[in-house]
Wavefront OBJ file of the C-alpha trace (Angstrom):
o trace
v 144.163 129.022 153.366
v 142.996 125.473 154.849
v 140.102 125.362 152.881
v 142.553 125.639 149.650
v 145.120 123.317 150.922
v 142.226 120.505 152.167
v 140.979 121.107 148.086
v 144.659 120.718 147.080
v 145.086 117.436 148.851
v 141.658 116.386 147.494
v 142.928 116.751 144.096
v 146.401 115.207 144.513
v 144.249 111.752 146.160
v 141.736 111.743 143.799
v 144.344 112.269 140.316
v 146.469 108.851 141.873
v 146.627 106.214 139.054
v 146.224 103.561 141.912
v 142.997 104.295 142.289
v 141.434 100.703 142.223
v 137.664 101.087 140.907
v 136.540 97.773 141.481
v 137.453 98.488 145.694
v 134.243 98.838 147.542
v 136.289 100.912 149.838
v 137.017 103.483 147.453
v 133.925 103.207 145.461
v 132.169 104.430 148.902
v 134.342 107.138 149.377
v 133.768 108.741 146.135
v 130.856 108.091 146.265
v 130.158 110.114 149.339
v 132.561 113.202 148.240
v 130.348 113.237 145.749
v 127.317 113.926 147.273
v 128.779 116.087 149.879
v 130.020 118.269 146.616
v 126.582 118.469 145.407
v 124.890 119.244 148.595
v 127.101 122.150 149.017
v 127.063 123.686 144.626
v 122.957 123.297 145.622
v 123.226 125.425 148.920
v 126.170 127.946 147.692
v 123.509 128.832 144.207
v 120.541 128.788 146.703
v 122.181 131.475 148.686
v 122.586 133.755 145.486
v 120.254 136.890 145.786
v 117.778 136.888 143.035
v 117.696 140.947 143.289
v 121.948 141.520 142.841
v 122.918 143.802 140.098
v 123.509 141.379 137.269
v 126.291 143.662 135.869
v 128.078 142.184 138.852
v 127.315 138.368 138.022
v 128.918 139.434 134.420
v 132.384 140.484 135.847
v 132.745 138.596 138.912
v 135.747 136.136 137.463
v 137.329 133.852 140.330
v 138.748 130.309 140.065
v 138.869 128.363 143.531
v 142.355 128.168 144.605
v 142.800 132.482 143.364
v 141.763 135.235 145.437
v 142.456 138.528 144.599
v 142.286 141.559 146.090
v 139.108 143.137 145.363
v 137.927 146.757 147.009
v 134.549 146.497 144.775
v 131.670 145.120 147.057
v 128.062 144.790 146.428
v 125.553 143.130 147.172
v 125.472 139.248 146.771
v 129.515 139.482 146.366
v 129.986 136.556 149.007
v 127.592 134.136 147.942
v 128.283 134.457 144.107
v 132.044 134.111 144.671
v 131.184 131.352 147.492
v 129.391 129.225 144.290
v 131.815 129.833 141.961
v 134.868 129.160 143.555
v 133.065 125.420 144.247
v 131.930 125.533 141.093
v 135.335 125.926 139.291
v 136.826 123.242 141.546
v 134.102 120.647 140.929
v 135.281 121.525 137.594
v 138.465 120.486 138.572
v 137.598 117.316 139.967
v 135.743 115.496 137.580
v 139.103 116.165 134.905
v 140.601 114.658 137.258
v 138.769 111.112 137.984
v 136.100 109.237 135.729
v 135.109 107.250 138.828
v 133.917 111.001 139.816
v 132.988 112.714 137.219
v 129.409 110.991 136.008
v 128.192 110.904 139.553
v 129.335 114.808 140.176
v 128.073 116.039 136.932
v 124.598 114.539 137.325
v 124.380 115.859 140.884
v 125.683 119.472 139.391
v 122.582 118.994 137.011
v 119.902 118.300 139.088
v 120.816 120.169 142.170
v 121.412 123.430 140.634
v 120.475 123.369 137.586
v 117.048 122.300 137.488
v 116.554 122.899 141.213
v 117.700 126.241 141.092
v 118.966 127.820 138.143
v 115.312 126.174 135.854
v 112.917 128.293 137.827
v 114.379 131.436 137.719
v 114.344 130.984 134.186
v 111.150 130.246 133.555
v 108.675 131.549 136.119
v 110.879 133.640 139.242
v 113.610 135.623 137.747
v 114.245 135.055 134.080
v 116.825 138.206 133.803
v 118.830 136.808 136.998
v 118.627 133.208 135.727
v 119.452 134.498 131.968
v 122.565 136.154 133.558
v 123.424 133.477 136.297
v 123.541 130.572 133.410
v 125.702 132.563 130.950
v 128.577 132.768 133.927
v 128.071 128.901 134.732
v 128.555 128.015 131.273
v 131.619 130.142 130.995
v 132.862 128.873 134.107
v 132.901 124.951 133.208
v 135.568 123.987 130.931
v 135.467 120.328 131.518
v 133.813 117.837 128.849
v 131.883 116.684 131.746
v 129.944 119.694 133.007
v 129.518 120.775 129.585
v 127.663 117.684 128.575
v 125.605 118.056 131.569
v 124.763 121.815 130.663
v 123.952 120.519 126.919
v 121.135 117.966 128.365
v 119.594 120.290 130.557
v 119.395 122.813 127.695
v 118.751 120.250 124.719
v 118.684 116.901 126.095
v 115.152 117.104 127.820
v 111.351 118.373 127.170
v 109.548 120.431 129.202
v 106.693 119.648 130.078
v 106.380 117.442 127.135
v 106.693 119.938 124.192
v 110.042 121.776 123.586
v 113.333 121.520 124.610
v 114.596 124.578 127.547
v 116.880 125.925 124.907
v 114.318 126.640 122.464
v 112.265 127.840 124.910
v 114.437 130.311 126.321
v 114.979 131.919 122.554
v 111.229 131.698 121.569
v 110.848 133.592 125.079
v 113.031 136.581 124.061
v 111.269 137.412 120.994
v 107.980 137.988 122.885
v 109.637 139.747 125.798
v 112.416 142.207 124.949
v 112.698 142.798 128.837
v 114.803 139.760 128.690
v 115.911 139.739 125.091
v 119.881 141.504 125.697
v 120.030 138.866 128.316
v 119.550 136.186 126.227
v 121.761 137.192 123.745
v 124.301 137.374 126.697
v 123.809 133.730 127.259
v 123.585 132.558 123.447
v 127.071 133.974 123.084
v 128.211 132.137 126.115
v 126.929 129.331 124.410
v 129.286 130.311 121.172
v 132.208 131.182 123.518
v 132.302 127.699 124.967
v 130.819 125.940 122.305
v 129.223 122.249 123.029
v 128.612 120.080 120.332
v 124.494 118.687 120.678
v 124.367 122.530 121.684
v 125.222 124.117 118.319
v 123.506 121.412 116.555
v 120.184 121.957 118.242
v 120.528 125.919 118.335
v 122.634 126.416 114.508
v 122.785 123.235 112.533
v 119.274 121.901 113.059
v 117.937 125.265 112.061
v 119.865 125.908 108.742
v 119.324 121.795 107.908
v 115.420 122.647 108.394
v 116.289 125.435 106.013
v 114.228 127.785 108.333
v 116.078 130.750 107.265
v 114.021 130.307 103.890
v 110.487 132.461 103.589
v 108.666 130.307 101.919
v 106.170 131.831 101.182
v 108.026 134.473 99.546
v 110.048 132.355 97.867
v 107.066 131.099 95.617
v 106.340 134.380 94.822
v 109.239 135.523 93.075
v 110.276 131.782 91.960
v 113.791 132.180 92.412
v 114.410 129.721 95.055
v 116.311 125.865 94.305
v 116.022 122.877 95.784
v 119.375 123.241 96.545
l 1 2 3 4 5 6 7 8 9 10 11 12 13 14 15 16 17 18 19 20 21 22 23 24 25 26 27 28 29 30 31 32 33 34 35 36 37 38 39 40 41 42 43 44 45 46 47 48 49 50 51 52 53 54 55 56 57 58 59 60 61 62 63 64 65 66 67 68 69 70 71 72 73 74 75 76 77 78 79 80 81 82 83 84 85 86 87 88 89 90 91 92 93 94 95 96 97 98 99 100 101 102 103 104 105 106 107 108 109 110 111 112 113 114 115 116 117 118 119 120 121 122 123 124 125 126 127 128 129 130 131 132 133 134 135 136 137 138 139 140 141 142 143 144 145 146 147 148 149 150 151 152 153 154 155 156 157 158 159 160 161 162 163 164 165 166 167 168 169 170 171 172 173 174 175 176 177 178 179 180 181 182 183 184 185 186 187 188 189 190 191 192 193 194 195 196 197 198 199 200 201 202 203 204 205 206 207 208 209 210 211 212 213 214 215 216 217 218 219 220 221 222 223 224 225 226
């Protein structure tokens, strides 16, 4: 109950139109809140237990101020409901104040999502990190976070050659240990749909015309330009 009220009153000072950005003051503040938000999204994902049923990532659905009464425990129930709880109200906050919300969202990024979430995807735990990233990508509904998720998926190489989102897709047609997963976190994608997203995963693809088989299409002649 204090920990919702304190989160309450956060929101209330942070939302006041009299918020002067140019005060040092204030600037500092933020600043700090900030960072104190990031340190804790970093250690509430670290927390998560790699080896939870992922069944239970899927339908774990909690905003920060709700808590209902829940008889189903399991394993990894605290810390995944710990994380998205501050999840959902960093979510909150950056709707709330643009002095906040481009400082917030690039902590979000590179605290837990290329700290933590990154790895499991590609090396540790791809089926955990798979399933973790389709429920953070549900959870954010700001334009903020969202924008943050699409450059971590789109907006950056790795390791010089392809983009994580491409990656990620390539990786499930080689591996169909991780293939329903992925298609759990493509629709995620399509549920809560980012623009540079859909272009790099839809629009680039049909504007490449990469649905075409080329070679068969030579064969029988009956492809157009067009």
């Amino acid at each position: 109950t204090i920990v919702v009220r304190a989160c309450e009153s956060i929101l209330i000072l942070v939302s006041l139109k009299e918020l002067n950005g140019h005060c040092s003051a204030i600037n500092a503040s933020i600043t700090e809140m900030c960072h104190v938000m990031g340190e804790k999204l970093f250690l509430c994902a670290e927390i998560i237990p790699e080896d939870m049923n992922l069944g239970d990532i899927e339908e774990c659905n909690i905003n920060w101020g709700l808590f209902p009464k829940d008889d189903h425990h399991f394993i990894g129930k605290y810390q995944l409901t710990s994380f998205l709880c501050w999840l959902d109200f960093c979510d909150c906050l950056v709707k709330e104040n643009l002095l906040i919300a481009e400082l917030l969202g690039m902590l979000f990024r590179e605290s837990v999502l290329e700290k933590i979430v990154e790895p499991n995807l590609l090396e540790l735990n791809p089926q955990f990190g798979l399933v973790l990233t389709a429920k953070i990508i549900k959870q954010c509904q700001s334009e903020v976070l969202s924008e943050e998720i699409a450059t971590w998926l789109v907006g950056t190489e790795i390791n010089g050659t392809d983009c994580l989102l491409n990656i990620l897709i390539e990786n499930a047609q080689d591996n169909p240990d991780v293939l329903l997963q992925t298609l759990q976190f493509v629709e995620a994608l399509l549920d809560n749909p980012n623009e540079r997203v859909l272009y790099s995963m839809l629009f680039l693809y049909v504007a490449s015309r990469g649905y075409i088989d080329t070679t068969k299409a030579k064969e029988i002649d009956s492809w157009s330009d067009e």
